[in-house]
One Martini backbone bead per residue (centre of mass of N, CA, C, O) as a GRO file, in nm:
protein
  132
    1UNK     BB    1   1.529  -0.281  -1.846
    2UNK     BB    2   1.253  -0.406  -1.668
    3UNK     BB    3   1.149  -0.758  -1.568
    4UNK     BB    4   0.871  -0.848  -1.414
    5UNK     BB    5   0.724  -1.081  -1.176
    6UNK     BB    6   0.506  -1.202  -0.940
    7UNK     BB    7   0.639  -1.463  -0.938
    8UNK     BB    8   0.934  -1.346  -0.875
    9UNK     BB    9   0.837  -1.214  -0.576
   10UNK     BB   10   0.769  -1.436  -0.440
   11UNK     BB   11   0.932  -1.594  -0.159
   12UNK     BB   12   1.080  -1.307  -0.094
   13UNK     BB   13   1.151  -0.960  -0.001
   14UNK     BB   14   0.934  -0.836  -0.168
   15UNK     BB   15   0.732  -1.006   0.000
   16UNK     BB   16   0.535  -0.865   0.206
   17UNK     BB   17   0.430  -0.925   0.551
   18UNK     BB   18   0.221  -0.819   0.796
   19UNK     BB   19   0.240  -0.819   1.147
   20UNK     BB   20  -0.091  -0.800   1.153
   21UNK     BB   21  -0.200  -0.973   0.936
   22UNK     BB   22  -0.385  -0.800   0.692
   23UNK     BB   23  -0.124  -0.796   0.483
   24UNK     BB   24   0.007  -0.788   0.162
   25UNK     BB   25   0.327  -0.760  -0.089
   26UNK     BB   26   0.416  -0.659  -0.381
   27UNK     BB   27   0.721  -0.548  -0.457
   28UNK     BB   28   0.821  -0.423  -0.761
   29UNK     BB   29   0.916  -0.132  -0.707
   30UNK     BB   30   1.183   0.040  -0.587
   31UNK     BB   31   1.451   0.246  -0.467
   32UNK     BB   32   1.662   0.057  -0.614
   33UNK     BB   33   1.589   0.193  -0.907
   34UNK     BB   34   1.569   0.517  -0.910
   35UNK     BB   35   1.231   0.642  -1.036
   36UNK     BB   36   1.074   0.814  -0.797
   37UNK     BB   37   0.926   0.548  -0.716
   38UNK     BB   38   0.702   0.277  -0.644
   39UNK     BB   39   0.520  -0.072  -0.686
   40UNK     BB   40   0.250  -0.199  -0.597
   41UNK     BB   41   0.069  -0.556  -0.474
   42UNK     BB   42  -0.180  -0.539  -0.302
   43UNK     BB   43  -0.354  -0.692  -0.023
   44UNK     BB   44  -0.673  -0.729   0.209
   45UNK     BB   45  -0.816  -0.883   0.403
   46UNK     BB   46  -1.111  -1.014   0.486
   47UNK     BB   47  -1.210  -0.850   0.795
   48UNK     BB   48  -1.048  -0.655   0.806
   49UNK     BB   49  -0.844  -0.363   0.986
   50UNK     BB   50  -0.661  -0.050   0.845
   51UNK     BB   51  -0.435   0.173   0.969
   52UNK     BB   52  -0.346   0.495   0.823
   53UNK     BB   53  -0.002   0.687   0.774
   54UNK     BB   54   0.163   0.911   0.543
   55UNK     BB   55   0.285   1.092   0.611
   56UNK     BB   56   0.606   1.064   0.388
   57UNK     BB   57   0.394   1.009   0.176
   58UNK     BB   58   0.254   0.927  -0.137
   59UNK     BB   59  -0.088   0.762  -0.224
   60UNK     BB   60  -0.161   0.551  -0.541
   61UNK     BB   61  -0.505   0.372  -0.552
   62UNK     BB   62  -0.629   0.074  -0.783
   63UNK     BB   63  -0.883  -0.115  -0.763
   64UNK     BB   64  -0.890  -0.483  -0.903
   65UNK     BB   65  -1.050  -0.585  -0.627
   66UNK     BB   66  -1.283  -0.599  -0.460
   67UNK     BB   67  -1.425  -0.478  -0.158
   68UNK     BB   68  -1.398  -0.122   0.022
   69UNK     BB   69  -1.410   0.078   0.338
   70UNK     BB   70  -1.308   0.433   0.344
   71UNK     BB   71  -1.185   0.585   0.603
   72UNK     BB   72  -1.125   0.981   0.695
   73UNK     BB   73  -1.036   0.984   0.988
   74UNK     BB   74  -1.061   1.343   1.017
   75UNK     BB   75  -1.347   1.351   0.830
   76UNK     BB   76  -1.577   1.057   0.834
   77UNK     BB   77  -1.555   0.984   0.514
   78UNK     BB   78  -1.697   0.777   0.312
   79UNK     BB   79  -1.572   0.537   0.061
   80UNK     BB   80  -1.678   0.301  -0.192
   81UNK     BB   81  -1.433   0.057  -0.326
   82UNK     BB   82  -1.358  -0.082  -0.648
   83UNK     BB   83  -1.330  -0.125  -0.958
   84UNK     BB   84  -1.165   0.122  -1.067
   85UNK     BB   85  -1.074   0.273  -0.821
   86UNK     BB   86  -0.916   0.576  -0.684
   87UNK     BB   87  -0.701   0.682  -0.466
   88UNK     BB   88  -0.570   0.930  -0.269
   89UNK     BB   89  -0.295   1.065  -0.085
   90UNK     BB   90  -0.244   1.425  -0.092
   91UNK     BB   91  -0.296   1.487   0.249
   92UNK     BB   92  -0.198   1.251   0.451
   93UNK     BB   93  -0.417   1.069   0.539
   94UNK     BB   94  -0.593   0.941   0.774
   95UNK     BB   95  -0.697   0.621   0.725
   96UNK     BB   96  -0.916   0.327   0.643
   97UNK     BB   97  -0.956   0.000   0.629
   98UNK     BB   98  -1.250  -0.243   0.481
   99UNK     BB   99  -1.268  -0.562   0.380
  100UNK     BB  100  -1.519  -0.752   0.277
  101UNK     BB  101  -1.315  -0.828   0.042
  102UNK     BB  102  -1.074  -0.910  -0.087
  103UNK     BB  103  -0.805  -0.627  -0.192
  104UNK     BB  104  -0.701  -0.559  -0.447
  105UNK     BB  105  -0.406  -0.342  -0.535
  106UNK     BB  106  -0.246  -0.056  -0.669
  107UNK     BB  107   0.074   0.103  -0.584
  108UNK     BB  108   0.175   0.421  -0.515
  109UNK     BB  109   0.509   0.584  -0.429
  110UNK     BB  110   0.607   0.914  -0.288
  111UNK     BB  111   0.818   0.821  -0.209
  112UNK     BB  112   1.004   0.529  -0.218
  113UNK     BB  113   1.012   0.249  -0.124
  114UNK     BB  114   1.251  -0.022   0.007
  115UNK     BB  115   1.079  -0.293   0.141
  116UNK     BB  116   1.104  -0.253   0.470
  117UNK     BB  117   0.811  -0.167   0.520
  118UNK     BB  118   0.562  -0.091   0.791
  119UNK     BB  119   0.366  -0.045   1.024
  120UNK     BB  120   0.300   0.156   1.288
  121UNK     BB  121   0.152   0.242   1.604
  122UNK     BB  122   0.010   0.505   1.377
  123UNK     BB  123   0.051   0.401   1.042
  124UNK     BB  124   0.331   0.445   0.978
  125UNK     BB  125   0.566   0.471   0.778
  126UNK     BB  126   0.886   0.508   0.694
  127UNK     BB  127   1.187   0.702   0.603
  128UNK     BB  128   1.352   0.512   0.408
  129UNK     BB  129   1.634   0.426   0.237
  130UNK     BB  130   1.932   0.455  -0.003
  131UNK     BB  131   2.183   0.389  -0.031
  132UNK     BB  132   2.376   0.543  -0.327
   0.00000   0.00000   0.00000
């Protein structure tokens, strides 16, 4: 058994800060649990806008604060996101997210990610793994 707390978790190699400076993560588990998923609580802060690709992940996000619109970039839909909210990025879609105001949401990663992910010049995870 696992238990963890946001404290515990805070100014560790857990708490992931983008060089882009539009979010924060904190990496709750990780793919050195070997549970078959990740789980953060990320923030996108507001006024920010982060362009996203996760070619190599599915990622299922639960927005818990704030509110942020997401736009479908390959098809220009767009959907206004608030506490309460799920979507899924079950078809790796290339998406944009635009926080009106600070976002917190809770995200799952299939596969997991290492929590040594950023996101690169495409908005891409790498598809990092674990030793063992």
């Amino acid at each position: 058994m696992i238990v963890r707390s946001f404290k515990d978790i805070e100014n560790t190699d857990r708490h992931v800060k983008a060089a882009s400076g539009t979010w924060e993560s904190k990496r709750i588990v990780l793919a050195k649990e070997k549970v078959g998923f990740s789980l953060h609580e990320t923030v996108l802060y507001a006024g920010t806008e982060t362009s996203m690709w996760y070619a190599n992940h599915i990622e299922a996000v639960l927005c818990t604060e704030g509110e942020a619109e997401l736009t479908n970039d390959e098809t220009g839909e767009k959907h206004w996101i608030t506490p309460g909210t799920m979507y899924l990025l079950d078809g790796h879609e290339r998406h944009t997210m635009r926080p009106k105001t600070d976002f917190r949401c809770v995200c799952v990663f299939n596969p997991p990610v290492t929590g040594r992910e950023d996101h690169d010049e495409n908005g891409v995870y790498p598809l990092l793994t674990e030793e063992g």
